[in-house]
N, C-alpha and C positions, 0 to 999 in steps of 0.2 A: 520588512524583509528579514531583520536581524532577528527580530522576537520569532519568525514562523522555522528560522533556522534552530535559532535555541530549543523550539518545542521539536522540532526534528529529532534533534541530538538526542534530546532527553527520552522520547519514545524508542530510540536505537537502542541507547543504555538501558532501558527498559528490560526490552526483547532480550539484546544479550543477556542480562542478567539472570533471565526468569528462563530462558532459552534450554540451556545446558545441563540445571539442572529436571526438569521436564523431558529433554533427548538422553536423560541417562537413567530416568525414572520407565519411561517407552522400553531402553534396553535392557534394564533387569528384569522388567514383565514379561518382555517377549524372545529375549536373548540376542538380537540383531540389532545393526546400527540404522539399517536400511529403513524400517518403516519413520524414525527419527528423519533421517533423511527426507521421504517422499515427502513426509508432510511441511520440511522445510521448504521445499522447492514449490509444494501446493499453495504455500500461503505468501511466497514468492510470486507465484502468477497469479493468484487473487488479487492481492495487491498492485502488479501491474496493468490489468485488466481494469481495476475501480479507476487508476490513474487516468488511462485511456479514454473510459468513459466520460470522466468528470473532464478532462480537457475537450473532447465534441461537446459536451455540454456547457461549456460557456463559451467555445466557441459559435456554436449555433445561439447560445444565448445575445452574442456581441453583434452576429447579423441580423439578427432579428431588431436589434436596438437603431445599428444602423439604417435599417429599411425604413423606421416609423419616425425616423430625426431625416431624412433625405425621401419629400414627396414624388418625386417627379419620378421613382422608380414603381 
């Protein structure tokens, strides 16, 4: 749990880092904060969409285990 927390962090610090200067490189190309924005907020629900999936998927991975260790169902 500790170590998947440290690769967390360190993918955060990542982002930030790399983040800012990228959303001020977007503004001087295109003179606006906005498209910097949309595409934070886009990769915001990408990311919590892969989340959602990957949790049905081992949740349906867990019943599925369940079903083949309990025969009588």
């Amino acid at each position: 749990m500790t170590s998947s927390l440290g690769v967390m962090y360190l993918l955060q610090g990542i982002g930030s880092i790399i983040g800012a200067p990228i959303v001020g490189a977007i503004c001087v190309a295109v003179g606006s904060f906005d498209i910097g924005f949309y595409i934070a907020g886009a990769i915001f629900v990408a990311g919590s969409l892969c989340s959602f999936v990957a949790q049905a998927i081992h949740r349906r991975k867990k019943l599925l285990m369940e079903n083949e260790n309990n025969p009588m169902h």
